[in-house]
TILO-989697 format. One record per residue (C-alpha): x, y, z; residue in one letter. Coordinates in steps of 0.5 Angstrom, whole numbers, plus 2048, in hexadecimal, padded with zeros to 3 digits. Example, Ala and Ser with C-alpha at 12.3 -4.5 7.8 and 13.67 -1.06 7.14 Angstrom:
REM TILO-989697
8197F7810A;81B7FE80ES;
END
This chain:
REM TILO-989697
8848D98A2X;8898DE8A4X;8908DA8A7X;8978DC8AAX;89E8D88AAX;8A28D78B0X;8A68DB8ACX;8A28E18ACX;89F8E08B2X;8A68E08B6X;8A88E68B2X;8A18E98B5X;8A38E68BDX;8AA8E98BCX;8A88F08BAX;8A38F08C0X;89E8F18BCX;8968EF8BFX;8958E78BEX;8918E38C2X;8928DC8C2X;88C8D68C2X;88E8D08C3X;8878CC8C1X;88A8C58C4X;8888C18C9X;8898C48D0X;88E8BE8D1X;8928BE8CBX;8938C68CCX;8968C58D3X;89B8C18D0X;89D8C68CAX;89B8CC8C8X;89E8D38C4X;8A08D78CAX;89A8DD8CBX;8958D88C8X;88E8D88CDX;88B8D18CCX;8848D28CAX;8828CA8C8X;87E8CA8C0X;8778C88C4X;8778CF8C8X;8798D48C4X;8718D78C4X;8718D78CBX;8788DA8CCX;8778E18C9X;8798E48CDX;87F8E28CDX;8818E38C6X;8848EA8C4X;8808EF8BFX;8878F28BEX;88D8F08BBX;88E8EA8B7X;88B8E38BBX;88F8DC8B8X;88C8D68B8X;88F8D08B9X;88F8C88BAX;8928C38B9X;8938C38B1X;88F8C98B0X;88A8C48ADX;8848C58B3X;8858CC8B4X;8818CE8ADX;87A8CD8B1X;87D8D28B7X;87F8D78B1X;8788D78ADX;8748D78B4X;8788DE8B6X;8788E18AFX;8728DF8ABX;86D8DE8B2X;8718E48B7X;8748E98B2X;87A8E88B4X;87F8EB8AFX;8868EA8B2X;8868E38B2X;88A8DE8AEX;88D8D68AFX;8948D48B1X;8978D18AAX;8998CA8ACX;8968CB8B3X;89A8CA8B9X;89E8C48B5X;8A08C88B0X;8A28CE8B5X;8A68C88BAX;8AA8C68B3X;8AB8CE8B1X;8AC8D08B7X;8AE8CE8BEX;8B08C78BDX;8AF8C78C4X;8A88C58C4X;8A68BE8C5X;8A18BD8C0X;89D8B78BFX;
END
């Protein structure tokens, strides 16, 4: 499985290039916290949310450790083809502990 650090994924933020965010938590749980940028497409929903998942630039996943976004990965590489697809290290723990402090992770 491909990843990215918080680091490097910062580093790519900063310089503009083209990420876009999944947060595959719960509705509820996104609401109160996210990565800035990231769309809510809960793990449940990803086949039937396509659309809503770019074919350019890299696409980041994230959950809440980064445990649970290894079905949402090996579904859009292995079952949809996707190469631009890789998992936040950590997920959004490890981001809200390397960097923005800010969030209230839980």
């Amino acid at each position: 499985m491909r990843t990215i650090t918080p680091a490097e994924l910062k580093q790519k933020l900063d310089n503009h290039e083209q990420v876009q965010l999944i947060d595959t938590r719960d509705p509820v749980k996104f609401q109160e916290c996210h990565i800035e940028g990231a769309i809510n497409i809960p793990q449940i929903d990803i086949p039937d949310s396509l659309d809503q998942i770019s074919t350019e630039g890299l696409v980041v996943i994230y959950c809440l450790y980064g445990m649970k976004s290894e079905a949402p990965y090996l579904y859009l590489r292995e079952k949809k083809g996707y190469k631009n697809v890789v998992i936040l290290e950590g997920g959004l723990y490890q981001w809200a502990a390397d960097i923005d402090q800010t969030l209230a992770v839980y």
